[in-house]
C-alpha positions in Angstrom: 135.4 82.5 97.0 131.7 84.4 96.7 131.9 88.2 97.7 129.2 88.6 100.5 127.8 92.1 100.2 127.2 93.6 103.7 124.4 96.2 104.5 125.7 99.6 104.1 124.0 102.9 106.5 123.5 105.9 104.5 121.7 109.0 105.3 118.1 109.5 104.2 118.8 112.1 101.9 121.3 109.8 100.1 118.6 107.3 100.2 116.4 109.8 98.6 118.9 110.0 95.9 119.1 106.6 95.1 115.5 106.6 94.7 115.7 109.9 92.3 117.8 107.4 90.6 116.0 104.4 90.4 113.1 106.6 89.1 115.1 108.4 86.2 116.2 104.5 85.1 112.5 103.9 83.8 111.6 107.5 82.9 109.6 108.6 85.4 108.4 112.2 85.2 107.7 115.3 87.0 110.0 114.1 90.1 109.6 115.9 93.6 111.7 115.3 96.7 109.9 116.5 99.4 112.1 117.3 102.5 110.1 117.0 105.6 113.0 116.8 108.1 111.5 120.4 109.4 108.0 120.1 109.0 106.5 119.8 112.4 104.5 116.1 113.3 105.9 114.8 110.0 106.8 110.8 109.9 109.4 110.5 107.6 112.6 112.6 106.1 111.6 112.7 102.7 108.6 112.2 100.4 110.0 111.3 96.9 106.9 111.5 94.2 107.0 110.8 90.8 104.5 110.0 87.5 104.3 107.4 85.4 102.2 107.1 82.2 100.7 103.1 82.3 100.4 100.6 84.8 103.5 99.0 83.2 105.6 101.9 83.5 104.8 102.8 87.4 105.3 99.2 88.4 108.5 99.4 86.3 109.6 102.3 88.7 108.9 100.9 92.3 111.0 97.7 90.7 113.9 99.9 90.0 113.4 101.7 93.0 113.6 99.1 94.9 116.7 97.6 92.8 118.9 100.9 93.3 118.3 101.0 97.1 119.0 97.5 97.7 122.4 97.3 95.2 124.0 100.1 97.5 122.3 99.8 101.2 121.2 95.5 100.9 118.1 96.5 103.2 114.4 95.9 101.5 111.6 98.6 102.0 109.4 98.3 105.0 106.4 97.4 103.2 105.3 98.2 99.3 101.8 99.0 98.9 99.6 99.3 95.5 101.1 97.2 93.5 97.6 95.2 92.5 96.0 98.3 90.8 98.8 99.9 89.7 97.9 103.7 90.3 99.7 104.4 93.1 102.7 102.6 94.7 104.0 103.3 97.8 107.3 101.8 98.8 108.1 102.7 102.5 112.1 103.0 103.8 111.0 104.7 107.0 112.8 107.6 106.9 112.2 107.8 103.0 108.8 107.2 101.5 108.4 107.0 97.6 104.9 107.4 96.0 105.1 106.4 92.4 101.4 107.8 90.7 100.0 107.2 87.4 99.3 110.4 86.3 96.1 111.0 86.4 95.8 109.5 90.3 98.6 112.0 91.4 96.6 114.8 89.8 93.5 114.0 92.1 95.3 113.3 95.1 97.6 116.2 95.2 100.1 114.8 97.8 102.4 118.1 97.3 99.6 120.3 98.6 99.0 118.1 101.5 102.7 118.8 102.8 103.0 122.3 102.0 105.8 123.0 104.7 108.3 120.6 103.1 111.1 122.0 100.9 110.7 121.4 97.5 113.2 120.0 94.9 112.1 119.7 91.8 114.3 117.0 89.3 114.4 118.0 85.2 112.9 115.2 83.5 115.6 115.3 81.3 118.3 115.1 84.2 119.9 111.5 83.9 
């Protein structure tokens, strides 16, 4: 008899941890989870940003992203954004949103000092 997996509800700062997780599979670096759940107008729980050093790699990242969180919760991201140039993908969960950057395109767009407010954790590189 097949096991079905059913959809499983987790909280967004669990879901924010299984993308930590899915980052740190493919070596991401300089991880930041943003926690917006008190920052006034803001349209999501959690901003999870991380840096990637080729095209390769940062695609590499939203793929095992996107892996972890559907293993544990069986739900797919609302939409995933950037994956033809490769500089910046955006996977959207609703309440979490994950911005994978190569390096260089997270330096000019400085997301972190656009939000500020947020509370910032910062993950060791070297924490797997």
């Amino acid at each position: 008899m097949t096991e079905v997996k059913l959809k499983k509800e987790i909280s967004s700062q669990e879901l924010s941890q299984l993308v930590v997780k899915g980052m740190q599979e493919r070596k991401a670096t300089n991880i930041v989870v943003m926690d917006l759940r008190k920052v006034k107008n803001a349209f999501t729980d959690f901003f999870v940003v991380c840096s990637g050093n080729s095209d390769t790699q940062i695609d590499a990242i939203s793929e095992s992203v996107d892996k972890e969180v559907w293993e544990v919760t069986r739900t797919n991201p609302r939409s995933m954004e950037g994956k033809a140039n490769r500089e910046w993908i955006l996977v959207d969960y609703y309440d979490v949103v994950v911005h994978v950057f190569k390096k260089d395109r997270r330096e000019f767009y400085k997301l972190e000092e656009l939000w500020g407010d947020a509370e910032f954790t910062y993950i060791d590189d070297d924490a797997v």
